[in-house]
C-alpha positions in Angstrom: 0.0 0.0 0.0 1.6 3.3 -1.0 2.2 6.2 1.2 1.2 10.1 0.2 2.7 13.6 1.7 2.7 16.8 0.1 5.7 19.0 -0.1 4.7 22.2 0.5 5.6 25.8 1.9 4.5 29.0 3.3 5.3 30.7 0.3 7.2 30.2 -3.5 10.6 30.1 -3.7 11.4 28.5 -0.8 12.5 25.2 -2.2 9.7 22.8 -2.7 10.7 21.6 -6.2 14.6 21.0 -5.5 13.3 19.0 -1.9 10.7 16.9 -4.0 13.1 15.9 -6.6 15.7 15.2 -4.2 13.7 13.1 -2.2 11.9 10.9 -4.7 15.5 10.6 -6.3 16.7 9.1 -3.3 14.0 6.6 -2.3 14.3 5.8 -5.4 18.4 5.0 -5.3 16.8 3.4 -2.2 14.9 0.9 -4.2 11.4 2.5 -3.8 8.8 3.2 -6.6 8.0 6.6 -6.0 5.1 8.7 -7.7 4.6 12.5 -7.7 2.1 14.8 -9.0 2.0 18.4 -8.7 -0.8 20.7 -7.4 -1.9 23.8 -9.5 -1.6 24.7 -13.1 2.3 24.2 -13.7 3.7 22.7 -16.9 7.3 22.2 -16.0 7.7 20.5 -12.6 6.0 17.3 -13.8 8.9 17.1 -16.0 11.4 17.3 -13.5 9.7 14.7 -11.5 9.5 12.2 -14.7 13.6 12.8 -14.8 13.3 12.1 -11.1 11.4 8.9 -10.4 11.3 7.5 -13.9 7.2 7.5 -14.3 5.2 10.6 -15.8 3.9 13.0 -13.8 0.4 15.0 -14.1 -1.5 18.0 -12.9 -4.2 18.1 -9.7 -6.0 21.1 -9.3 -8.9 21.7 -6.7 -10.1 25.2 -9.1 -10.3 23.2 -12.2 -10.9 19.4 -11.0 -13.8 17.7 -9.4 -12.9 15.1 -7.3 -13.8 12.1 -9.5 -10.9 13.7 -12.1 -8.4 13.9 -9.2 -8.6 10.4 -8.0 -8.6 9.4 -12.0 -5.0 10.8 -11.8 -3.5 9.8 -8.5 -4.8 6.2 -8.9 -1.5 5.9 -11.0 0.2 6.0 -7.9 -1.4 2.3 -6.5 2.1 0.5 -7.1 4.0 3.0 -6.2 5.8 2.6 -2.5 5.5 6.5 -1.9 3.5 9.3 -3.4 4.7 13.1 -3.8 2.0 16.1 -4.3 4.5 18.7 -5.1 2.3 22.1 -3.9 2.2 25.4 -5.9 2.9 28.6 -3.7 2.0 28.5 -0.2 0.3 25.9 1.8 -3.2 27.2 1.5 -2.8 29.8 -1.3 -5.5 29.8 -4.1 -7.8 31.8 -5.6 -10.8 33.9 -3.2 -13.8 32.2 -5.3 -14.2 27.8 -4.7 -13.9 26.8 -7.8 -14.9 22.9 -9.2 -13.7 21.2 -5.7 -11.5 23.9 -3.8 -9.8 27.1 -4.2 -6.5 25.3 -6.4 -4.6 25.6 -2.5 -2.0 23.1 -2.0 -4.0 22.2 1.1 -7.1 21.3 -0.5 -5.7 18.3 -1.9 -4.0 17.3 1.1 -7.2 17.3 2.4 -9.2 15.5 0.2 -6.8 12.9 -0.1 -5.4 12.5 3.3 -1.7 13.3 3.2 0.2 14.8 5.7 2.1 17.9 4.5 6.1 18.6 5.1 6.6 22.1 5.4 9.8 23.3 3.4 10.8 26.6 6.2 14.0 28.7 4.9 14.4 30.6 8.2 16.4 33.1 6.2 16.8 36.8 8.7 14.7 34.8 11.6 15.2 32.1 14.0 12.3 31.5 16.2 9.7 33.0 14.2 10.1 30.4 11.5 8.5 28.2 14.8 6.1 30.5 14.9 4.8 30.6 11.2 5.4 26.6 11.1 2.6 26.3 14.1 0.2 28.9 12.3 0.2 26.6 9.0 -0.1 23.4 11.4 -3.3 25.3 12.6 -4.7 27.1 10.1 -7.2 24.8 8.9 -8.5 21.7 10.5 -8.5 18.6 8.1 -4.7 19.7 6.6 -2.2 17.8 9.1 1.4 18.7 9.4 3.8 15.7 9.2 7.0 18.0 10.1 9.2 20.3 8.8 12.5 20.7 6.7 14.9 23.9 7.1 16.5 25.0 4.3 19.2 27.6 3.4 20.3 27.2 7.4 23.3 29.8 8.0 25.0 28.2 10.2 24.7 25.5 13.7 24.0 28.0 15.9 21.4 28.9 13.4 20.0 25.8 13.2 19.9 25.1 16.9 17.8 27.9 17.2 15.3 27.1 15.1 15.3 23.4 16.4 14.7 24.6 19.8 11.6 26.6 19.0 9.8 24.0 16.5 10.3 21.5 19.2 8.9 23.5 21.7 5.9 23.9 19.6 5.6 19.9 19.1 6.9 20.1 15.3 9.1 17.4 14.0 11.9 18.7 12.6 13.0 16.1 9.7 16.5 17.8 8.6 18.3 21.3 8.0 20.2 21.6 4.4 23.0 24.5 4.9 23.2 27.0 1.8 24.3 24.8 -1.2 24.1 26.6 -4.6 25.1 23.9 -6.6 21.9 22.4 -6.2 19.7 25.5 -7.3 17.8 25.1 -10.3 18.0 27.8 -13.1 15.3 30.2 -12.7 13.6 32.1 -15.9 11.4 34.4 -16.6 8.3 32.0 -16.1 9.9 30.0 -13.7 12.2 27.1 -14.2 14.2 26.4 -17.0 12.6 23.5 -18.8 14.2 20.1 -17.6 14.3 18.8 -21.4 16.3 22.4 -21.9 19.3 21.1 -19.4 22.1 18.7 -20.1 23.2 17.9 -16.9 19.6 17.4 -15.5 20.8 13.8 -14.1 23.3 14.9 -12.4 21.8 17.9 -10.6 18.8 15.5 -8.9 21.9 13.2 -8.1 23.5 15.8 -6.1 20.5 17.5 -4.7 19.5 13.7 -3.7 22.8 13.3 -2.1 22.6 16.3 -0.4 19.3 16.0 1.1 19.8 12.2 2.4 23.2 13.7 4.5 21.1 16.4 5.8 17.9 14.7 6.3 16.3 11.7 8.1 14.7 10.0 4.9 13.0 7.2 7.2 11.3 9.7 9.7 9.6 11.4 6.9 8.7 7.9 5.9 7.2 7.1 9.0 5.1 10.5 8.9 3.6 9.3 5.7 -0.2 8.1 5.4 -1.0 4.7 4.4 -3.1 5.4 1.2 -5.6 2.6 -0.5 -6.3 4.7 -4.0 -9.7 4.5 -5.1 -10.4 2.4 -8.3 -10.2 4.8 -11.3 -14.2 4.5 -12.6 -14.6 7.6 -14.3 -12.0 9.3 -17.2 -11.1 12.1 -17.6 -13.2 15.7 -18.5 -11.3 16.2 -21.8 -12.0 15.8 -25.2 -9.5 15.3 -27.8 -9.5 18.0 -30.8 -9.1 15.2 -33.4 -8.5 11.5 -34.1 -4.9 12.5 -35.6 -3.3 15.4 -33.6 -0.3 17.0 -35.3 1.3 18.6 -32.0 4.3 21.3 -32.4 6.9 20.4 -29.5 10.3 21.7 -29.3 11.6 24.3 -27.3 9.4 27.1 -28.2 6.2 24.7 -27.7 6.4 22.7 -25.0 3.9 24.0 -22.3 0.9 21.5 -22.5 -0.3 19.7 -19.4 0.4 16.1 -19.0 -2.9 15.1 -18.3 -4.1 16.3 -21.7 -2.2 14.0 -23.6 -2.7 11.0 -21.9 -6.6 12.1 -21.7 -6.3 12.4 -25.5 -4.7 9.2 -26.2 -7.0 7.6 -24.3 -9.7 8.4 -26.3 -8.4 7.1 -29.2 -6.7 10.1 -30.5 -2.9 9.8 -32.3 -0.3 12.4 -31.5 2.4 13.2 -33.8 5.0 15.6 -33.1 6.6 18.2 -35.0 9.3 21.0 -34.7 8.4 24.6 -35.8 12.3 25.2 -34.6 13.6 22.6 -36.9 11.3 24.0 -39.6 9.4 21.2 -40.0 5.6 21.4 -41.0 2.6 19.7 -39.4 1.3 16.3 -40.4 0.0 16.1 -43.9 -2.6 13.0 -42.5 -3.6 14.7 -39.0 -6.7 16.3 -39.2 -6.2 19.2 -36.6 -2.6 20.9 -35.5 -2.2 22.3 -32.0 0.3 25.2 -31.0 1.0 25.0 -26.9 3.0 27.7 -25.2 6.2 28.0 -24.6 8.9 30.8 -24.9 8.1 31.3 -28.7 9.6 35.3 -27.5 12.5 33.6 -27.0 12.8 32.1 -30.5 10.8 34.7 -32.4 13.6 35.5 -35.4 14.0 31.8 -36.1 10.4 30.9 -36.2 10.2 34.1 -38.8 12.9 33.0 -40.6 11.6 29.6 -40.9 9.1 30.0 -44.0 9.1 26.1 -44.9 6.9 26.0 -41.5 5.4 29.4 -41.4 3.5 28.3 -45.3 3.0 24.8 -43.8 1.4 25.9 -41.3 -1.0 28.1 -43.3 -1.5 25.3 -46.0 -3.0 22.9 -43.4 -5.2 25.7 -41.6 -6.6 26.1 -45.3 -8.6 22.4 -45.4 -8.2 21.5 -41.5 -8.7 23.7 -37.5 -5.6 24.9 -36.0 -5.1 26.2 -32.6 -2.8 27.5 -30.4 -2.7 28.3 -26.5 -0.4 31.3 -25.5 2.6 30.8 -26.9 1.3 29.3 -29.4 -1.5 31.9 -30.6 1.2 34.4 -30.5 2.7 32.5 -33.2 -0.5 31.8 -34.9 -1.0 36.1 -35.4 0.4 38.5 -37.5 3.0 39.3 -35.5 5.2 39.2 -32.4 7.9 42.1 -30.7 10.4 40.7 -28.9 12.5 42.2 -25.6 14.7 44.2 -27.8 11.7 46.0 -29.4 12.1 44.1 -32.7 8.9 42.7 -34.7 9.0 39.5 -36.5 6.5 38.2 -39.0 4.5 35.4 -37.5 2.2 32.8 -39.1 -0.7 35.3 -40.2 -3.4 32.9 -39.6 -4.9 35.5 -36.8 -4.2 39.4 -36.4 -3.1 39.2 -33.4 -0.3 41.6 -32.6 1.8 40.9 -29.4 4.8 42.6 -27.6 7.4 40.9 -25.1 8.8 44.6 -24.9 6.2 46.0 -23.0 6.1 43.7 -20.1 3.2 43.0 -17.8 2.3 39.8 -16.0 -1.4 38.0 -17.0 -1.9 35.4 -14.2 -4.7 33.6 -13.3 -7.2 30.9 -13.1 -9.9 31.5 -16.4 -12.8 30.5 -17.3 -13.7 30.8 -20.5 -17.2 30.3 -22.5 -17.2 29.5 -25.9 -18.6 32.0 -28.6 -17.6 29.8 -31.2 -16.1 26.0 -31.8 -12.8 25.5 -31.3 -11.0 21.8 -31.5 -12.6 19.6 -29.5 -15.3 21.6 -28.1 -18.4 23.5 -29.8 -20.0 26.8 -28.8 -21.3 27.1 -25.9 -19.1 24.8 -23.8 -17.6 26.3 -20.1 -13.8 25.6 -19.8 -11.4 25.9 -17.3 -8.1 26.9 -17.5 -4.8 28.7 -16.4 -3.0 32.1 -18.3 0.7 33.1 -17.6 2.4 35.1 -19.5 4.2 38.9 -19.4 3.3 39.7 -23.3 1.3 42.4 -23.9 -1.6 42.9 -26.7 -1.4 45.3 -29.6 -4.0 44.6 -31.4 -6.4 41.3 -31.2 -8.9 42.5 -34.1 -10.5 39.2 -34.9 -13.7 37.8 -33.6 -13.3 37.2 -30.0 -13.4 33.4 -29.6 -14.9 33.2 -26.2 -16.3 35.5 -22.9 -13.2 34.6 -20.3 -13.3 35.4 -17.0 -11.2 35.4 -13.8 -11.4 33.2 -10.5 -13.2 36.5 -9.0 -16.1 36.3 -12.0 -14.1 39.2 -13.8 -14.3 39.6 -17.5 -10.9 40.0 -18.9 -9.4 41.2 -22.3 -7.8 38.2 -23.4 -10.9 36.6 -25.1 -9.0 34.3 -27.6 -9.5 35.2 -31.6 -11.2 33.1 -34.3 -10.7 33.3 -38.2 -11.3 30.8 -40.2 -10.6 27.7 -39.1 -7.6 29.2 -36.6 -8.9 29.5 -33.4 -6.2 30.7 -30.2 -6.9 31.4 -26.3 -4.4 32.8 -24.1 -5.2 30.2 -21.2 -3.7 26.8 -21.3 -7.0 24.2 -21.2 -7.5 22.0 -18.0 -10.3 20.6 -18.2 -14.1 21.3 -19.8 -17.9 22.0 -17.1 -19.7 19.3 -17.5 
């Protein structure tokens, strides 16, 4: 019978992603299956965790998941030996409006599936405060239960012993303390971590990091804290439905932000993915019947991608007989244009008028929901989806028909309605899941 925790924190950038992957890396030197997942609407972590354990990791999400689609996704953990929810910001941060099953708070799934939570504390300019915040997330919310905590970035023993003294005074286990240790910091960019696909010596870093936290921490406490989990049987699939039977997906570097969960949910309806690299200039699938553009850092790329015709005319041939789509990124790419940092414009695919700027920065962030003025892949007029929008570009000019009424987590209407022409359609939201 497997055993679940959740990593979590008081807040982001505290260290939950380098503790996760250092801990499943090391059960699993150990000789342990281990299985993680991540909480909230995050489309690189899962990869790191796949480099980590071996086995694919999805998406949970309280805001955009009912409770029947969550258990769908963690039954994949029934042979595993331990289970990892990876959490998103702090502890019990989400949106102010419930959404399908919870607020998208780390905490609501480690309610709703019973698994203590190991608090990642970097006491960082405090000492017995971090005690104090520590007991405060331990009693915050009745339901959520605190297995213990880890300290990280400790400055030195004295340091250390401080903090130890006040957690144990407030009857919190204290599991380990890792000392400052750059070489196990991840790259950081401009949405958040460097891709794991994008770094070479991925292997190596987890091996360190792994290292490092099984000198510093006791790897069987935390064991011991975990709860014995018996993983509902997997009745119900998932709320998705696949744009097409044949799927040409673009996936390289500039594409590569598409929830896991998507693809599986896809393939398991039948549907055929291929892959293809708008970087390598290559051109969608001549015998798919619909092409799908996910995010990425396309602003990163933006002068190859114009330079590469061979796929920029592809592209447009196949939108002339079959639907194409994009999400962020990718419906950047599918308008008329795109300005990068440096304030230069490059030609995009045309297929939309959109007209987007990296140069004039401002961060778009948010649950969405959107409803459908008009069909787009996989879904017809009319139908409620829910979904997640990050990005810092800015719009010029969106001119064609909006594709859908999107709103925020508060019941907002925002600007970023999608576009339709033709049979292009493009959302700035990455899709989670459909209201059913």
């Amino acid at each position: 019978m497997p055993a679940g925790l959740v990593i979590s924190a008081p807040a982001s950038g505290v260290g939950k992603t380098t503790l996760t992957l250092a801990l499943a890396r090391a059960w699993r030197n150990h000789g342990l299956k281990v299985q993680c997942f991540k909480s909230g609407p995050d489309y690189i972590d899962p990869a790191f965790h796949a480099a980590a354990t071996g086995r694919a990791s999805v998406n949970v999400d309280s805001w955009a998941m009912d409770r029947a689609t969550i258990a769908h996704l963690v039954s994949r953990g029934a042979d595993a030996d331990i289970v990892l929810a990876e959490g998103s910001m702090g502890l019990f941060d989400g949106v102010a409006t419930r959404g399908v099953s919870g607020t998208g708070a780390s905490a609501d799934i480690a309610e709703m599936l019973g698994w203590p939570v190991v608090l990642v504390i970097d006491p960082s300019g405090q000492a017995q405060t971090a005690a104090a915040i520590a007991a405060g997330l331990r009693d915050y919310r009745p339901g959520v239960r605190l297995a213990g905590v880890v300290l990280n970035r400790v400055a030195s023993p004295r340091h250390e012993d401080l903090v130890r003294r006040a957690l144990n005074d407030a009857g919190i286990a204290v599991f380990g303390a890792l000392p400052r240790h750059a070489e196990i910091s991840l790259p950081k960019r401009h949405l958040g971590l460097v891709q794991a696909e994008e770094q070479a010596e991925i292997g190596k870093l987890i091996d360190e990091a792994a290292r490092f936290v099984a000198e510093h921490v006791d790897l069987d406490a935390v064991l011991r804290f975990a709860a014995s989990w018996s993983p509902q049987p997997a009745t119900n699939g998932l709320n998705v439905t696949p744009p097409g039977q044949r799927i040409a997906l673009a996936r390289d570097a500039a594409f590569s932000f598409v929830y896991p969960h998507m693809l599986e949910a896809w393939r398991a309806a039948g549907a055929e993915i291929t892959t293809f690299s708008p970087l390598a200039d290559e051109v969608p699938d001549a015998n798919a019947d619909v092409c799908w553009l996910p995010g990425g850092y396309p602003e990163l790329h933006a002068g190859k991608i114009a330079a590469n015709t061979r796929f920029r005319s592809g592209l447009r041939a196949f939108a002339e007989t079959r639907p194409v789509h994009g999400e962020c990124g990718g419906y950047m790419v599918l308008g008329a244009g795109l300005t990068d940092a440096d304030g230069v414009r490059h030609e995009m695919a045309g297929l939309l008028g959109l007209e987007t700027s990296f140069a004039k920065r401002r961060m778009h962030l948010g649950y969405r929901l959107a409803a459908l003025a008009a069909p787009m892949p996989g879904h017809q007029a009319g139908a409620r989806l829910r979904g997640h929008e990050f990005h810092y570009s800015t719009i010029l000019a969106q001119p064609d028909t909006p594709l859908a009424v999107v709103h925020d987590a508060t019941g907002a209407v925002i600007a970023e309605t999608g576009s339709q022409r033709g049979r292009a359609t493009g959302t700035f939201f990455h899709l989670i899941a459909e209201d059913r």
